[in-house]
C-alpha positions in Angstrom: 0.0 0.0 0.0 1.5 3.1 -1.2 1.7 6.2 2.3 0.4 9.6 1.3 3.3 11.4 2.4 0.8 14.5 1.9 -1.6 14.0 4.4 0.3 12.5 6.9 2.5 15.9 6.8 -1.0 17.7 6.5 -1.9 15.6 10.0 1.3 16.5 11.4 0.9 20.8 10.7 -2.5 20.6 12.1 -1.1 18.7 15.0 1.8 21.0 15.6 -0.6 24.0 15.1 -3.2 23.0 17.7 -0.1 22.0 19.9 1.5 25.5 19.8 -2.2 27.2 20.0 -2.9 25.4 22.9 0.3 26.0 24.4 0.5 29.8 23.6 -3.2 30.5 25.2 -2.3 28.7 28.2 1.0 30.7 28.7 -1.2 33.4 28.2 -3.6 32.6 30.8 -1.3 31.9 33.0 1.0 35.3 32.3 1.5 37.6 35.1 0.3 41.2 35.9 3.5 43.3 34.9 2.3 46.3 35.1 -0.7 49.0 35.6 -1.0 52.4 33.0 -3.3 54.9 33.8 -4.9 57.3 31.1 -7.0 60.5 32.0 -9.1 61.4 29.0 -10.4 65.5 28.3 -8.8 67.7 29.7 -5.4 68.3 31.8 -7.1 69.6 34.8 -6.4 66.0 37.7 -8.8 65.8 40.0 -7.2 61.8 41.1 -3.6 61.0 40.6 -2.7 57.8 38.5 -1.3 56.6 41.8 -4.9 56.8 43.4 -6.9 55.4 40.2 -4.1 52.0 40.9 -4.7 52.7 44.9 -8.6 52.1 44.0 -7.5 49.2 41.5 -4.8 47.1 44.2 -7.5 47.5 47.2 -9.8 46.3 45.1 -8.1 42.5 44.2 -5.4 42.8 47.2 -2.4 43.1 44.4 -2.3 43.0 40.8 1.2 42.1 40.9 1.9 38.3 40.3 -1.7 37.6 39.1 -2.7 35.6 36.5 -4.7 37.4 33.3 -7.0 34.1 33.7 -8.6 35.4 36.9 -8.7 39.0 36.6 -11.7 40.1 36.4 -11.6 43.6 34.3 -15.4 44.3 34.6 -14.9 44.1 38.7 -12.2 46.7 38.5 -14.5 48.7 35.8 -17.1 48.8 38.4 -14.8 50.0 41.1 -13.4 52.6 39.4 -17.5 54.2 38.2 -18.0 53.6 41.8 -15.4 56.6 42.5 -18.1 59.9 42.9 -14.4 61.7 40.8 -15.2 59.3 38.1 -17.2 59.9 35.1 -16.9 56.4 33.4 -14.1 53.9 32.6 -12.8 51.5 30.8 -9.7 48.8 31.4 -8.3 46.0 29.2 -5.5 44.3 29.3 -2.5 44.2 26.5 -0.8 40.9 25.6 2.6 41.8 27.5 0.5 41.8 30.8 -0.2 45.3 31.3 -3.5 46.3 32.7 -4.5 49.8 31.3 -7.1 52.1 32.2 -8.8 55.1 30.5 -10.7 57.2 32.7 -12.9 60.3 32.4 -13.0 62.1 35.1 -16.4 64.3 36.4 -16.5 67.6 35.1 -17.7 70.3 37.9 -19.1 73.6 36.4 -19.9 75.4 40.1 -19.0 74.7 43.6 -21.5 74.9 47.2 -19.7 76.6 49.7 -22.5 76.7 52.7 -21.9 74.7 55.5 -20.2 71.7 53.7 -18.3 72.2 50.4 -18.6 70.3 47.1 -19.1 70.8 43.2 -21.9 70.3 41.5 -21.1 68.2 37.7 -22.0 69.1 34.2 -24.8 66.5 34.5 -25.6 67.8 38.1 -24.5 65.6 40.1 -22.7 65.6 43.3 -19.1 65.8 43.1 -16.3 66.1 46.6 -13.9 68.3 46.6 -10.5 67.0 45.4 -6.6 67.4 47.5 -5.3 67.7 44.1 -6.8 70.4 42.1 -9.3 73.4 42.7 -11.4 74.1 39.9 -12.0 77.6 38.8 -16.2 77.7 38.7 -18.4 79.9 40.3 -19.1 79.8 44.0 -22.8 78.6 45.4 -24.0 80.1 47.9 -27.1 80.6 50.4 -29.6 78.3 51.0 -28.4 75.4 48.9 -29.7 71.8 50.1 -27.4 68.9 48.7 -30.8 66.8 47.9 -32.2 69.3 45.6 -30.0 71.1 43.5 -32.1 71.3 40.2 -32.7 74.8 39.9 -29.1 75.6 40.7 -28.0 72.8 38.5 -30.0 74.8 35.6 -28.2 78.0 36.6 -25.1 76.9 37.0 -25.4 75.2 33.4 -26.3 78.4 31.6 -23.3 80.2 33.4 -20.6 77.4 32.5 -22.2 77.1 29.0 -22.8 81.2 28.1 -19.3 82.6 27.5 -20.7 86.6 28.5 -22.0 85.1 31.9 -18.5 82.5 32.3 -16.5 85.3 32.0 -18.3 87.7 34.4 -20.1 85.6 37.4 -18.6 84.6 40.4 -20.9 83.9 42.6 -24.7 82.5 42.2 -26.0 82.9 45.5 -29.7 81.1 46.3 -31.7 83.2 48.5 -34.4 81.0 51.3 -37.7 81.6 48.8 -35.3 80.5 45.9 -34.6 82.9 44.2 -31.1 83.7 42.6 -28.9 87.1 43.2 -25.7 86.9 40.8 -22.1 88.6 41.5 -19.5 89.2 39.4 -15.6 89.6 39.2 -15.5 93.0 38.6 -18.6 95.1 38.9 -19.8 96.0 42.2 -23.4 95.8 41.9 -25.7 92.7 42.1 -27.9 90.9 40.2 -31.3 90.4 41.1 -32.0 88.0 38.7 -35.2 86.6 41.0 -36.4 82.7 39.8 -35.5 81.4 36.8 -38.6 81.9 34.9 -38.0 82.8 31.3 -34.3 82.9 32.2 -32.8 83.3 28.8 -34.4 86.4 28.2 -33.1 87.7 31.4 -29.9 86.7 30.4 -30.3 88.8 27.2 -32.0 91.8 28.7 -28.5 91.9 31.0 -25.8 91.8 28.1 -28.3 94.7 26.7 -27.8 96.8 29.6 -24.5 95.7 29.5 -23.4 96.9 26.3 -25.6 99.9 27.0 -24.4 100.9 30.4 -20.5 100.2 29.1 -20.9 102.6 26.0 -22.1 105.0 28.4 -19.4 104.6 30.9 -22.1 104.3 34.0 -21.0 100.7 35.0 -19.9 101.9 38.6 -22.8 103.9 39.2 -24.9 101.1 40.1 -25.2 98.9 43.1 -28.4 96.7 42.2 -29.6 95.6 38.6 -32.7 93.8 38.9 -33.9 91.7 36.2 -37.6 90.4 37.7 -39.8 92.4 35.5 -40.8 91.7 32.2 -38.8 93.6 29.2 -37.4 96.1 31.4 -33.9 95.8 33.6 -34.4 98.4 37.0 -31.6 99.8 38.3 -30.5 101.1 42.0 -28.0 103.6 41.5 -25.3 103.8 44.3 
């Protein structure tokens, strides 16, 4: 009986693949942590270090260091970093040398409570602490400001961060008791009454009016109150 040299080579390729497969994915498995990268997405501005993101991440699973790649679990450590109220989202894979990486986007606070406790309110208006390692530069929240129900100064706070005329000029958005809103700015000395946040936008417009107005005319330090409550009309207290 003539051998088919052929296929018993075929046999033998297959064989020696599967071997070498099977081989590779268990040294794989069975590689070790070498290493953990961390990368902030957005902007520069840290409110975490990359050595408390791998803090979070080693508490978490005791040590990364030595483990296996077949029992991490990377939606665990997903989970414990979105648990982190300075966290936004994030994602972690792991690379073939061993090297657990990390992108994370952190919140993004557009004002910040100052009453009895401090802490920033985010761009989706949300609670967010205070961080060791950076102080943003948003306006301050004051007055009667209750942690559980920060809609309306959410919605405020929003139209300041998002307006460039009212980002440049406020500094303060302070909450009176009946809820109502008094504005300050950087570098005028009167306030303004801007009263609930009914038709807001065309408060908002009625004060870059006066504004312009009031600037032309050189009378911006004659004032001490502009009030914005009535209808099509900005009222004036002069000092």
């Amino acid at each position: 009986m003539q051998v088919n040299w052929n296929y018993i080579k075929g046999l033998l390729l297959i064989a020696l693949v599967s071997f070498v497969f099977v081989f590779s994915s268990f040294r794989n498995r069975e590689r070790r942590i070498e290493d953990i990268k961390v990368n902030f997405l957005g902007d520069n501005n840290l409110f975490m270090t990359e050595a408390s993101v791998n803090k979070l991440l080693i508490q978490k699973v005791n040590s990364l260091s030595n483990m296996t790649k077949e029992i991490l679990d990377l939606n665990e450590l997903e989970n414990v970093l979105k648990s982190n109220p300075m966290i936004k989202t994030a994602e972690v894979h792991l690379t073939v040398n061993g090297e657990v990486r990390a992108d994370v986007l952190q919140r993004k606070p557009i004002a910040r409570v100052s009453t009895n406790v401090s802490y920033y309110i985010d761009d989706e208006g949300t609670f967010m602490p205070l961080s060791t390692f950076h102080s943003a530069r948003v306006p301050l929240v004051t007055g009667h400001v209750k942690k559980n129900k920060l809609e309306k100064v959410y919605k405020l706070a929003e139209k300041v961060f998002n307006d460039a005329f009212l980002k440049m000029h406020v500094v303060e958005i302070h909450q009176k008791e009946n809820e109502t809103f008094v504005l300050k700015t950087r570098a005028f000395d009167f306030e303004i009454w801007l009263g609930n946040l009914d038709n807001l936008e065309k408060k908002i417009n009625n004060l870059k009016a006066f504004y312009q107005k009031a600037k032309k005319d050189n009378e911006l330090t004659n004032y001490s109150i502009v009030n914005l409550q009535f209808d099509n009309q900005v009222v004036c207290t002069k000092k």
